[in-house]
N, C-alpha and C positions, 0 to 999 in steps of 0.2 A: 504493500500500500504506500509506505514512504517511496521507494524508488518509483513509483504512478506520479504520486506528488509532486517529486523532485524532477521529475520530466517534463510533468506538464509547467513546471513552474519557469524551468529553462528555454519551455519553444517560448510563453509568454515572453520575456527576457528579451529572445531574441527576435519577435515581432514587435516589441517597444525599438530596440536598437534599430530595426530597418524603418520603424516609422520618422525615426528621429535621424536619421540620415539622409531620408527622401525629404523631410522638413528642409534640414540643411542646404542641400543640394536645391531646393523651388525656392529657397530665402533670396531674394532682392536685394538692392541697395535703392539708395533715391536718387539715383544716378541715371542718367538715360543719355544715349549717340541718337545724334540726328543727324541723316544724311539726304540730299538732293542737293539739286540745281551745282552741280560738283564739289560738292566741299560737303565737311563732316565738322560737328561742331558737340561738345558737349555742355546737358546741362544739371547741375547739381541743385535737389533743393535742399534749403540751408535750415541750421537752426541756430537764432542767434546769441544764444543764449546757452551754453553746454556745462556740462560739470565735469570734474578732470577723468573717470572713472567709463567719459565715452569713448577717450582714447587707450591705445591704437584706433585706427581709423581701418575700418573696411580695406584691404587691400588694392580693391579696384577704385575706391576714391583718389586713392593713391597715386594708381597707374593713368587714370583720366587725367590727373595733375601734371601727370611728367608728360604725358604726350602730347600737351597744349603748350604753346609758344608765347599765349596769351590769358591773362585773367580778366574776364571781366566780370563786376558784381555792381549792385543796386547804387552803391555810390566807389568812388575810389576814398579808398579808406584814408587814403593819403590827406586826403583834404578834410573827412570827418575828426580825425586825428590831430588837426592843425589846432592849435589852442584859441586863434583869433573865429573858427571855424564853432567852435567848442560855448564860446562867450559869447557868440552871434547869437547861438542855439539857447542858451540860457536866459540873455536879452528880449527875444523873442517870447519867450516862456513865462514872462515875469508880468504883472498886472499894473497899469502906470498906478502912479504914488496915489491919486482923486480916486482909486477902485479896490474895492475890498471882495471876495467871496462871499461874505459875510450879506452881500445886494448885491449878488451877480446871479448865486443860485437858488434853486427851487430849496423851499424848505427842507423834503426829505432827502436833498440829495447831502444840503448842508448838513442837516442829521448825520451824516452816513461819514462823509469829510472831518467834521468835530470829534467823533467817535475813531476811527482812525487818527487821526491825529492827535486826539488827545491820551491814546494809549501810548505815545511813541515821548511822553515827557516834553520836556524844553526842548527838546531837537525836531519837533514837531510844527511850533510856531512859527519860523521861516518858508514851512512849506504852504502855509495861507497866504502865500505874496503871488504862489505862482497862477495862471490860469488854467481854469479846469484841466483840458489838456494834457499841460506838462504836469501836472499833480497827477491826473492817473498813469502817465509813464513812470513817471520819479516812484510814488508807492507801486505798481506793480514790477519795477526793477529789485525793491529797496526787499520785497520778499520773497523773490525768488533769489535774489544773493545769499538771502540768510539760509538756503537751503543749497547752497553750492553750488548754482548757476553764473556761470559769470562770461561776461560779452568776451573776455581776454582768450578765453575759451572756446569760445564760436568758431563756427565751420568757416567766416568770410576771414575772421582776422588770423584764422591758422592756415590757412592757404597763400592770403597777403603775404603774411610774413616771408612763407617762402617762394614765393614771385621773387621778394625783393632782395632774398639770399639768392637767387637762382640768375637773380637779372635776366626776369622777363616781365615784359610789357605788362601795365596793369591798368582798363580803363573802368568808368562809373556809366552807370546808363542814364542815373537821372544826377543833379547834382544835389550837395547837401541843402541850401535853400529851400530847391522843391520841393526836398521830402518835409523840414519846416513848414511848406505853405500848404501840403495837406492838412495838417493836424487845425496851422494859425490862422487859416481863410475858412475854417467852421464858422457857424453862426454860434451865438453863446448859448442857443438852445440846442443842439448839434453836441459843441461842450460837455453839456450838461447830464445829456443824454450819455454819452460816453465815459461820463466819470463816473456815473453813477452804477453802470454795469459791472466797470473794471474793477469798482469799492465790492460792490455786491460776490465777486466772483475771488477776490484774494481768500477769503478762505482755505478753496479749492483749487488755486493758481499753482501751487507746486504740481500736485497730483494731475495736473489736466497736462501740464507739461513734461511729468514725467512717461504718464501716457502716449502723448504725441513723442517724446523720445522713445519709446519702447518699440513704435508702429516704425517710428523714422529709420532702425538702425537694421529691420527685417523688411525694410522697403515695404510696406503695407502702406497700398494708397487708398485704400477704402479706410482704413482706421485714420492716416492721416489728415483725409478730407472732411471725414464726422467731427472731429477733436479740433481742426483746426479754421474751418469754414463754417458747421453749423452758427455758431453764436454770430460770426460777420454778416453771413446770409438773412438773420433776424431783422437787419438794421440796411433797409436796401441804399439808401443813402451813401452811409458808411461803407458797405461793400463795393460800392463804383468808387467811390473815390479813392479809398486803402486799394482796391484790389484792382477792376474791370480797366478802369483812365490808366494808372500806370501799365497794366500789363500791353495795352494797345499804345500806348508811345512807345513801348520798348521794342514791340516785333518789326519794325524798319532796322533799328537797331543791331536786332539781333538777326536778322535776313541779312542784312550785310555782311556778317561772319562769315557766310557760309564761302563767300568769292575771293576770300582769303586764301593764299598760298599753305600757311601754317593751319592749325588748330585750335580753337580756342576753348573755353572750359566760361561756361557762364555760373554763377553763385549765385541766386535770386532765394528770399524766403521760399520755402515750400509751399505755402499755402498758394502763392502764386502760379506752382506750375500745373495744380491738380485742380479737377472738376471744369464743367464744361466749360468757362469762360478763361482756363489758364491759357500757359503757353504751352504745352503740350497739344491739348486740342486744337490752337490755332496754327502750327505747324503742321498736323496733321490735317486740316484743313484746307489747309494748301500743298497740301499732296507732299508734304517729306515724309520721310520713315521714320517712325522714332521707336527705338528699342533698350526697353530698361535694362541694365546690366545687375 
């Protein structure tokens, strides 16, 4: 009866091992070649945000790095980087001296803002200067730091870096301004509406990111598209502006790669390349191939 057991317990065993092999073996990356109109181009979607425990990196993110001549991502980090670039951004962020939060926002959201902020002590008060906005960036940075996410990290600035070890060419598709005039040319109901989400959802900010890491590193783009688009798609507003406008300024852009001699490796948020209005669909749409690795 034991040797029965002991048999059956081993083919078990070894039908876990092949399932867990053939897993292996279908696992993806978020990496994907795009090839027409003569030329081959790849594109990565990014997370900007990583903790140190993502690296090593995928092998093939790797090899798509070395066999490009050129980087390009959402902005050239070069310039987000610059300090004068850094102070524009914070300038821009800040409420003139005649405006308080205090009569800018709706009551609940102010509720929501108070209550955050006033858990965070004296280090809190300074962030009532900034506008909606940059308050819900600065607080959903400020906790997912405290959970070992950090931009130093990220898939754009570990690739930059080594562009700039490698000495190869590194361009931006939008500039750092624009990405600014997305958030700073909202209406303060637009604002409002966005800060109040971002406040509502820090709770669960680690965990929804660790999720969308988890989807990201087994290239699952069904998990990535639920995790990372449903709540954008809520807000149709906000989803053309964050998402639909940038991704159709960039595909001139990014067609223009393809008639390139070299190869280039594009770095764009994730949420950008997946569901029907990315850039994947829109390549596909104009008849290139595109094949996730």
């Amino acid at each position: 009866m034991r040797q029965t057991s002991r048999a059956f317990l081993v083919r078990i065993a070894c039908v876990l091992a092949l399932l867990a092999a053939a897993h292996a073996a279908d696992a993806k990356t978020f990496t994907w070649k795009a090839t027409g109109k003569g030329g081959t181009i790849y594109l990565m979607g990014s997370i900007h945000l990583m903790p140190a425990s993502f690296y090593p990196l995928d092998p093939a993110l790797e090899a798509a790095f070395k066999d490009s001549d050129l980087l390009v991502e959402e902005v050239d980090l070069a310039e987000m980087l610059d300090p004068m670039a850094q102070m524009a951004m914070l300038t821009r962020g800040m409420l003139p001296s005649n405006q308080s939060l205090d009569t800018l926002l709706s009551p609940a959201t102010l509720a929501l803002v108070k209550k955050a902020t006033g858990e965070m002590g004296a280090a809190g008060g300074p962030l009532m200067r900034f506008k909606p906005w940059m308050l819900a960036i600065a607080l959903q940075g400020m906790e997912l730091a405290k959970s070992g996410f950090d931009p130093s990290l990220g898939l754009d600035q570990h690739f930059y870096d080594q562009a700039k070890d490698a000495g190869k060419a590194v361009q931006g598709l939008e500039t750092v301004e624009f990405q600014i005039s997305r958030f700073d040319g909202m209406t303060m109901e637009q604002q409002d509406r966005f800060l109040a989400e971002t406040l509502k959802e820090l709770a669960t900010e680690t965990a929804t990111v660790g999720k969308l890491g988890d989807a990201w590193k087994t290239g699952d783009v069904a998990a990535v598209e639920r995790v990372a688009l449903t709540d954008l798609k809520s807000d149709p507003v906000m989803y053309q502006r964050l998402l639909v406008e940038r991704n159709k300024n960039w595909m001139p852009k990014i067609e223009a790669l393809f008639a390139r001699r070299g190869r280039a490796l594009v770095i764009v948020g994730a949420a950008h390349l997946i569901g029907p209005d990315g850039l994947l669909a829109m390549l596909k749409a104009k008849g290139y191939t595109v094949e996730q690795l």
